[in-house]
C-alpha positions in Angstrom: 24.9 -1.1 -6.5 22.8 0.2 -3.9 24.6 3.4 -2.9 25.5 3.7 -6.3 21.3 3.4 -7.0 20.6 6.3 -3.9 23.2 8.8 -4.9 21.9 8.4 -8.5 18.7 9.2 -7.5 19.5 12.3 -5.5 20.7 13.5 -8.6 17.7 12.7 -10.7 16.0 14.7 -8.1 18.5 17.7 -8.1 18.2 18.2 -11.9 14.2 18.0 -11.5 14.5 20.6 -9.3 16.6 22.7 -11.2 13.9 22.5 -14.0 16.0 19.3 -16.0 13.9 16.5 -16.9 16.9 13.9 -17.2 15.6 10.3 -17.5 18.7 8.8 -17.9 18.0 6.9 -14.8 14.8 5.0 -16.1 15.3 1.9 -18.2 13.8 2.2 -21.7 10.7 0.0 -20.4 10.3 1.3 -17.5 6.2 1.3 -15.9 5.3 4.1 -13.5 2.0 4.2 -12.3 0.2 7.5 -10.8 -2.6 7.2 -8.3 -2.2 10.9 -7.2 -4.4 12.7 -9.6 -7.6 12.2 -10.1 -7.2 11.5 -14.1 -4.2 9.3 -13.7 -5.7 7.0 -11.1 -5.3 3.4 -12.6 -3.2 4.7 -15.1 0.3 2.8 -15.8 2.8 5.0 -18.4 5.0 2.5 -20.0 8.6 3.9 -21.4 10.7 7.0 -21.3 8.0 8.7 -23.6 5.4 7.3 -21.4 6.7 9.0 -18.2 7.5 12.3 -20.3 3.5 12.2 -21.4 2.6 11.4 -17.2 4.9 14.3 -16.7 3.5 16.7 -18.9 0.1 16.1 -17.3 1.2 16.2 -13.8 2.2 19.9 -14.5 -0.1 20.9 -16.9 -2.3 22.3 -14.3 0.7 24.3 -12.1 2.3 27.6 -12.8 5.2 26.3 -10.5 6.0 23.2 -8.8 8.9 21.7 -6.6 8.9 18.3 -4.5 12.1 19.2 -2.4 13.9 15.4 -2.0 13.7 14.9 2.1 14.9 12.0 2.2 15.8 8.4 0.5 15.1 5.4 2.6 15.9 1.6 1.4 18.4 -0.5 0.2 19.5 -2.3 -2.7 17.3 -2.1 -5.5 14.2 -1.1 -3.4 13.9 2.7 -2.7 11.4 5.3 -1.4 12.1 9.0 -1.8 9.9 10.9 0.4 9.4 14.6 -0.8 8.0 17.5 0.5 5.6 18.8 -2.5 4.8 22.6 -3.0 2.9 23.9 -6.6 0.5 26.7 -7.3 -2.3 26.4 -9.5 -2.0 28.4 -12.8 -5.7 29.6 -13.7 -6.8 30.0 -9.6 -3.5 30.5 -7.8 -4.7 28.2 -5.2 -1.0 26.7 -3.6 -0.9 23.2 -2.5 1.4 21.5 -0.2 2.0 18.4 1.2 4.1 14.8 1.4 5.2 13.3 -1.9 7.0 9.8 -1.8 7.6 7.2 -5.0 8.8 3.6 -4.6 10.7 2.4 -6.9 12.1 -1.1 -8.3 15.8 -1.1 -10.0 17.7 -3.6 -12.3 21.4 -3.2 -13.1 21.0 0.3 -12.0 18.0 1.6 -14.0 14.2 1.9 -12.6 12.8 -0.4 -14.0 9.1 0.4 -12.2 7.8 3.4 -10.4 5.0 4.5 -8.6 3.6 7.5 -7.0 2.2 7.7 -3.2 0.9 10.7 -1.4 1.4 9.3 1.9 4.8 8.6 2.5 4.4 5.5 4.7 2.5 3.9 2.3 5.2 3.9 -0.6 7.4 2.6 2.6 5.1 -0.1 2.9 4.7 -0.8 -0.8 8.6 -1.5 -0.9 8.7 -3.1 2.4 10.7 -0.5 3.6 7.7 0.3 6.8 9.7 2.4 9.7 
């Protein structure tokens, strides 16, 4: 199932870049935890419609926002996609850059947990993955 994992999450990341917000991928219980804003910090969203809510508030702020896929590292049901993350702000303009990387945890080819890093190596480390 691994490829089978890493090829469907190149996809997940394709539709989110074409502005499709598929979550197919995620099991219905699935946890993703956000340590990347200041307001989600601690946080844990639990469920489709939990990660739709995180979502909503991760973009809330942004008149545009991409995190171009870079690369997918791991194997089996351990992943890290490492992403290069570019928004603007929508009230100052202000544009932000920067790396973007989530680990992840899949079961029978769902995520079952996700989580957020803005340091790449540390979402490596996370899912003992480290380079």
């Amino acid at each position: 199932m691994s490829q089978e994992n890493v090829e469907n999450l190149r996809a997940f990341w394709e539709k989110w870049n074409q502005g499709e917000t598929d979550l197919s991928l995620l099991d219905p219980e699935v946890v993703y935890e956000d340590a990347n804003l200041p307001d989600h910090t601690g946080e844990a969203y639990r469920g489709r419609e939990g990660v739709l809510r995180a979502i909503e508030r991760w973009l809330e702020p942004f008149e545009n926002l991409t995190a171009g896929l870079e690369r997918i590292v791991g194997t089996g049901d351990r992943l890290v996609s490492i992403h290069s993350f570019k928004a603007t702000a929508r009230h100052t303009g202000i544009e932000f850059q920067g790396p973007l990387a989530y680990a992840y945890i899949f079961r029978d080819g769902k995520v079952v947990h996700f989580r957020s890093f803005r340091d790449p190596e540390e979402a490596l480390e996370a899912a003992g993955l480290s380079e």
